[in-house]
TORPA-4810 file (N, C-alpha, C, O; in nm, 3 decimals):
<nodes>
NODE_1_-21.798_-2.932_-9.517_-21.658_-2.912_-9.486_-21.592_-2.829_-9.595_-21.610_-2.876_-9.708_X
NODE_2_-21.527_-2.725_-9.590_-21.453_-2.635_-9.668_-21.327_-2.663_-9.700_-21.248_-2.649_-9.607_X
NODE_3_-21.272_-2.705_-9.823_-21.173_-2.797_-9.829_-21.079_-2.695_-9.925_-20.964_-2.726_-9.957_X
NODE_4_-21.137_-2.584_-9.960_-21.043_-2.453_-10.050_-21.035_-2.363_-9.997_-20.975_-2.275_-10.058_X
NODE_5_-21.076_-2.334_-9.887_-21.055_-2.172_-9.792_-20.911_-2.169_-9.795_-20.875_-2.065_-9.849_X
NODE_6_-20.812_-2.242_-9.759_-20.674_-2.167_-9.756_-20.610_-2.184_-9.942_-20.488_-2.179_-9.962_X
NODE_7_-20.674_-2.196_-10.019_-20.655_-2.170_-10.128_-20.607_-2.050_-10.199_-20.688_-1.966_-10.239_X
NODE_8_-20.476_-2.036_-10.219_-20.431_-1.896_-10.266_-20.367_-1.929_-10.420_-20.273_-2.004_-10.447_X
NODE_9_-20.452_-1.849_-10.512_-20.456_-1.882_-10.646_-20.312_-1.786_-10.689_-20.286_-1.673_-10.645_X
NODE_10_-20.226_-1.869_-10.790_-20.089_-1.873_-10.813_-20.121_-1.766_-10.937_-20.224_-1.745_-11.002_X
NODE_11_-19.944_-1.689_-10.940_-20.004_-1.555_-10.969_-19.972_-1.553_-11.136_-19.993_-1.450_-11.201_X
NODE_12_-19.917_-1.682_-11.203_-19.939_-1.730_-11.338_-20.087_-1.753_-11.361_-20.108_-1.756_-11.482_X
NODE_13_-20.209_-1.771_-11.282_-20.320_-1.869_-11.306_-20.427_-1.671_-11.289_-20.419_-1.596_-11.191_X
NODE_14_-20.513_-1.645_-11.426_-20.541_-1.498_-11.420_-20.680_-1.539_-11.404_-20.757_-1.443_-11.394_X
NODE_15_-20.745_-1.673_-11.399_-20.906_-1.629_-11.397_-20.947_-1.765_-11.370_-20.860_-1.851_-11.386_X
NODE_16_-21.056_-1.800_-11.335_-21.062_-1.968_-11.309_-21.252_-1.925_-11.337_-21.327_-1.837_-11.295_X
NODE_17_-21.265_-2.047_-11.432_-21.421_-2.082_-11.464_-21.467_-2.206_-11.416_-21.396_-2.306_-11.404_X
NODE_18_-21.588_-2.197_-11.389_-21.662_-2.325_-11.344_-21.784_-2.338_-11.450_-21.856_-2.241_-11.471_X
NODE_19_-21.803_-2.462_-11.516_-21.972_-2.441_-11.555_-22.002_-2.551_-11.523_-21.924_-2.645_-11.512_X
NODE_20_-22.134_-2.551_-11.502_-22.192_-2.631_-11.463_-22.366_-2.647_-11.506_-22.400_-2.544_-11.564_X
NODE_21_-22.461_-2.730_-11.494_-22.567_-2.746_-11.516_-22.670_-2.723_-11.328_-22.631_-2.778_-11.224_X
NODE_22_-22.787_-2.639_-11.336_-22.836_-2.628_-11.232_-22.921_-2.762_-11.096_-22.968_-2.765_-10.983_X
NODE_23_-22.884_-2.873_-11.245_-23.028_-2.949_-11.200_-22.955_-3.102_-11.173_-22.965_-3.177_-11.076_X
NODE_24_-22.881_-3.114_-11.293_-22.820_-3.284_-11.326_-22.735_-3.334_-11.203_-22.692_-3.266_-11.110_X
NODE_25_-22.722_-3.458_-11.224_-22.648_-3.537_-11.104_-22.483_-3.509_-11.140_-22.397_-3.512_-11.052_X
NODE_26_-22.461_-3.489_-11.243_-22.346_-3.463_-11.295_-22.262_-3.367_-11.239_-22.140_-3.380_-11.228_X
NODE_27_-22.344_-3.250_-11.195_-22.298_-3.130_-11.130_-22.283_-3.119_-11.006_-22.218_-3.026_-10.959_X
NODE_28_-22.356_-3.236_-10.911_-22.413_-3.201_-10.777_-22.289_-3.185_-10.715_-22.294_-3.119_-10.611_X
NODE_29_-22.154_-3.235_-10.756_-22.058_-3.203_-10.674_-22.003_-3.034_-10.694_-21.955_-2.966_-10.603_X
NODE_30_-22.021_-2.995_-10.817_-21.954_-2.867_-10.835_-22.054_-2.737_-10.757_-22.009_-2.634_-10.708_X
NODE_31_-22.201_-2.777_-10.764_-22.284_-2.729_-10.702_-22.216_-2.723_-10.526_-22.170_-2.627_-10.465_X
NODE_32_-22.236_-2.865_-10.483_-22.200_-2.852_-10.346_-22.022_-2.781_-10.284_-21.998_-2.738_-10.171_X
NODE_33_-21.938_-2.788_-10.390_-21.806_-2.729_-10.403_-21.865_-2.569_-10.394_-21.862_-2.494_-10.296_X
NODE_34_-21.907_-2.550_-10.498_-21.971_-2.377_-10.510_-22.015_-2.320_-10.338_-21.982_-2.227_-10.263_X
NODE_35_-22.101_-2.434_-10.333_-22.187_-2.378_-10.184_-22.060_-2.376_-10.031_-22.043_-2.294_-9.941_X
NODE_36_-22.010_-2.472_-10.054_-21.885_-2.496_-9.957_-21.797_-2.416_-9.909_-21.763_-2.387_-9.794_X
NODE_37_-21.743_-2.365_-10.074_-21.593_-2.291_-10.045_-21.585_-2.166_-10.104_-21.490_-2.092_-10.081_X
NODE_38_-21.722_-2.119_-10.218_-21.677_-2.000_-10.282_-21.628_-1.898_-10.228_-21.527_-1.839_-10.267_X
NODE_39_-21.739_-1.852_-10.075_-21.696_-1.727_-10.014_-21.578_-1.736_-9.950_-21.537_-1.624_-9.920_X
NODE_40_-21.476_-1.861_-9.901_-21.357_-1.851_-9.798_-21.295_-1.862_-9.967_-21.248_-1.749_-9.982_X
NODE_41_-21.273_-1.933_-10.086_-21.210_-1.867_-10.185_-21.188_-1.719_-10.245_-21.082_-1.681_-10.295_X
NODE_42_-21.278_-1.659_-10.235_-21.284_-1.511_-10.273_-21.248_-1.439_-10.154_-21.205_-1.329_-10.188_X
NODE_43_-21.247_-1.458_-10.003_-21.226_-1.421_-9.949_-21.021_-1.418_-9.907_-20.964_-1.331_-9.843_X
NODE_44_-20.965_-1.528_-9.963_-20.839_-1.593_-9.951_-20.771_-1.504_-10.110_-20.654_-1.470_-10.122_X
NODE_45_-20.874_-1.482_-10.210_-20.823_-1.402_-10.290_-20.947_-1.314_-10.383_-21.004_-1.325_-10.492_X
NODE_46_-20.946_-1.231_-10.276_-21.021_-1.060_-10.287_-21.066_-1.065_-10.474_-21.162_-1.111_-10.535_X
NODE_47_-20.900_-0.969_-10.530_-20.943_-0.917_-10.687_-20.910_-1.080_-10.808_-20.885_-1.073_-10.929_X
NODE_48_-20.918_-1.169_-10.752_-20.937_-1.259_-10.851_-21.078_-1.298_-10.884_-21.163_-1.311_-10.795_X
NODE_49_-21.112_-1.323_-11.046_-21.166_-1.346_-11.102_-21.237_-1.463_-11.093_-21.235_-1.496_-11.211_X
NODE_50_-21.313_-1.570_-11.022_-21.376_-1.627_-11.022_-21.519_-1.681_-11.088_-21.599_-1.721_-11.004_X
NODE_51_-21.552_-1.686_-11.192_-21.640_-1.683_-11.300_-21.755_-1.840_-11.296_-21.702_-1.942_-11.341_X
NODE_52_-21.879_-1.852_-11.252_-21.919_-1.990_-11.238_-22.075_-1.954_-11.367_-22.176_-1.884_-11.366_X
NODE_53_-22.039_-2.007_-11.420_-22.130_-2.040_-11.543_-22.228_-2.106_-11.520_-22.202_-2.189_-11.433_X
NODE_54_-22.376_-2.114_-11.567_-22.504_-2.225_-11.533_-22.592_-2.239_-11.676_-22.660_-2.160_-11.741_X
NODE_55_-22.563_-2.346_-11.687_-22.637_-2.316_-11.813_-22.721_-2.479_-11.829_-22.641_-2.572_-11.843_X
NODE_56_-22.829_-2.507_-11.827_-22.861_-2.622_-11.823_-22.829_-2.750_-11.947_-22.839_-2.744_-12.070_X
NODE_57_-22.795_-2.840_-11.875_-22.770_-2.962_-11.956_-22.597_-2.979_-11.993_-22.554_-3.091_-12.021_X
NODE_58_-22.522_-2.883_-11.991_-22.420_-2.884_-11.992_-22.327_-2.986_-11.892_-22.342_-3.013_-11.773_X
NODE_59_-22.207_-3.037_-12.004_-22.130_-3.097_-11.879_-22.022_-3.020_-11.798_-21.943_-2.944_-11.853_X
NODE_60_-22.023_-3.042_-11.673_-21.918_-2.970_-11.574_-21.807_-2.985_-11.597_-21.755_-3.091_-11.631_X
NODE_61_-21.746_-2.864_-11.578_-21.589_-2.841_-11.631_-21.517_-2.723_-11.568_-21.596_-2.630_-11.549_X
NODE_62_-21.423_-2.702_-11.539_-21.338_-2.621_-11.500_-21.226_-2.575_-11.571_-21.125_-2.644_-11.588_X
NODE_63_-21.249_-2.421_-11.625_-21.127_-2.357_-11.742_-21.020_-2.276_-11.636_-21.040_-2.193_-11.547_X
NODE_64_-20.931_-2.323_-11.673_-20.803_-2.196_-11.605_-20.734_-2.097_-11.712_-20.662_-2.124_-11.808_X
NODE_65_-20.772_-1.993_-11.669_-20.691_-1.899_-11.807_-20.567_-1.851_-11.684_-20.548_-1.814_-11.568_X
NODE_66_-20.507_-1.886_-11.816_-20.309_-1.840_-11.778_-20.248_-1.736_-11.820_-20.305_-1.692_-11.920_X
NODE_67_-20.149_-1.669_-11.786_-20.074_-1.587_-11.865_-20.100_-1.611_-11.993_-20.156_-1.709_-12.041_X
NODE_68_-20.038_-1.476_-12.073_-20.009_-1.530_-12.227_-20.154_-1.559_-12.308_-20.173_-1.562_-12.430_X
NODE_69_-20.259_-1.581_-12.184_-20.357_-1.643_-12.297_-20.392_-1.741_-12.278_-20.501_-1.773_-12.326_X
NODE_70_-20.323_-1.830_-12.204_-20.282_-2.015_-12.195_-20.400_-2.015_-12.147_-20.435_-1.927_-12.070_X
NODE_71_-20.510_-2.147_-12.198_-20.618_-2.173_-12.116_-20.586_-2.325_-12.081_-20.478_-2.368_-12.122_X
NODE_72_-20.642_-2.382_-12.034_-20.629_-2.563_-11.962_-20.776_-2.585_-11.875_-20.828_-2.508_-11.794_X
NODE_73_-20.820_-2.714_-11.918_-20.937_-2.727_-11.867_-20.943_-2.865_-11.797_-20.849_-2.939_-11.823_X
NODE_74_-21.032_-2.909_-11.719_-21.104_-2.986_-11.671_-21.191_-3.084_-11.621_-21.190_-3.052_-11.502_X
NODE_75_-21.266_-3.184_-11.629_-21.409_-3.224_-11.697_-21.429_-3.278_-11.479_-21.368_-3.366_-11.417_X
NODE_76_-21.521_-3.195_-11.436_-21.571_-3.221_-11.335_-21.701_-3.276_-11.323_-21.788_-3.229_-11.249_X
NODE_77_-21.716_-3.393_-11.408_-21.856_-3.441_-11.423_-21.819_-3.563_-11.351_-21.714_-3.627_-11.352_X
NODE_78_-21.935_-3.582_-11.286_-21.946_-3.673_-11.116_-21.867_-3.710_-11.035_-21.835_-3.816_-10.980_X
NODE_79_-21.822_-3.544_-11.034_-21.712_-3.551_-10.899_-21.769_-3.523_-10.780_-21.873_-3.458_-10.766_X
NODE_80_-21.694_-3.578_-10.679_-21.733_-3.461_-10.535_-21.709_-3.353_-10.511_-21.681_-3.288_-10.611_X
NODE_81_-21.707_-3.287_-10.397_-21.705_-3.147_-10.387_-21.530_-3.140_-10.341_-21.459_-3.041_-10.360_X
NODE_82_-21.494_-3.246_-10.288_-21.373_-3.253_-10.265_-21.256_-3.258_-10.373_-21.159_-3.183_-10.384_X
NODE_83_-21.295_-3.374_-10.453_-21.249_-3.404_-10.560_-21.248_-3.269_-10.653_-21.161_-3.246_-10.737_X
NODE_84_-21.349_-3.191_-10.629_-21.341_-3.077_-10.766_-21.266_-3.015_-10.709_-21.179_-2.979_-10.789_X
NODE_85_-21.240_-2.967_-10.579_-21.124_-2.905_-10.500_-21.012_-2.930_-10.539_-20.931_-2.838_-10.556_X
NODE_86_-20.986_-3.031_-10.559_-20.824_-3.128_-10.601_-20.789_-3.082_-10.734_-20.688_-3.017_-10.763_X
NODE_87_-20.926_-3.138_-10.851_-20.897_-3.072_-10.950_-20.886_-2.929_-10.998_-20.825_-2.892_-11.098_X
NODE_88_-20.965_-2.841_-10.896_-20.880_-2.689_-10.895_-20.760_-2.666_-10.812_-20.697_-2.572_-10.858_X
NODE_89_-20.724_-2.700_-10.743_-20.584_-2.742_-10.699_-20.490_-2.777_-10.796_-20.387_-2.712_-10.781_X
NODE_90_-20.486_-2.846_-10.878_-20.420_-2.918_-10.967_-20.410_-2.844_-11.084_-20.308_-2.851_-11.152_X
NODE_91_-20.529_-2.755_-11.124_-20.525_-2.628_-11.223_-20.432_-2.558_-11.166_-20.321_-2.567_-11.218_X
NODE_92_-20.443_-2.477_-11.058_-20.362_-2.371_-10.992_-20.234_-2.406_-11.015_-20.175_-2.315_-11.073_X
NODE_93_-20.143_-2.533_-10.985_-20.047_-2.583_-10.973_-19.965_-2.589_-11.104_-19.843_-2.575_-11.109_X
NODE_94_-20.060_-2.615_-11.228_-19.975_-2.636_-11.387_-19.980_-2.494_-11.430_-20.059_-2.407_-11.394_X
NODE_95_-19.851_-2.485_-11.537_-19.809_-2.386_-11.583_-19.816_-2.369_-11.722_-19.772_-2.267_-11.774_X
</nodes>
């Protein structure tokens, strides 16, 4: 189920990161989020920056870079795919 396709990233919010680990249980939601919604996200917003990191053993997290510089982060470790939705939702939303 695609739970970020009508997701339109706010025009304070300049880049959004994901990292994550390829393998751990920790990730399986950001993994299954990735597989879900990336293309109706990029597709809902074309020239934004979408950046997903893999690096093994790492814990999952989500960075929002802001205007100005402003970064704000995350910790998406054993979330669902829904739930990580919410919490990029909730990035998009702070200023």
């Amino acid at each position: 189920m695609a739970v970020a396709g009508v997701l339109k990233f706010a025009p304070h919010l300049r880049e959004l990161r994901l990292h994550l680990c390829q393998r751990s249980a920790a990730s399986q939601g950001v993994r299954d989020f990735i597989e879900q919604n990336y293309v109706a996200m990029k597709k809902a917003n074309p020239k934004f920056p979408i950046l997903i990191r893999e690096c093994s053993g790492i814990q999952p997290k989500a960075w929002a870079r802001f205007e100005m510089g402003r970064e704000s982060s995350a910790s998406l470790d054993g979330l669902t795919a829904e739930q990580v939705a919410e919490t990029i939702k909730k990035l998009n939303a702070s200023k």
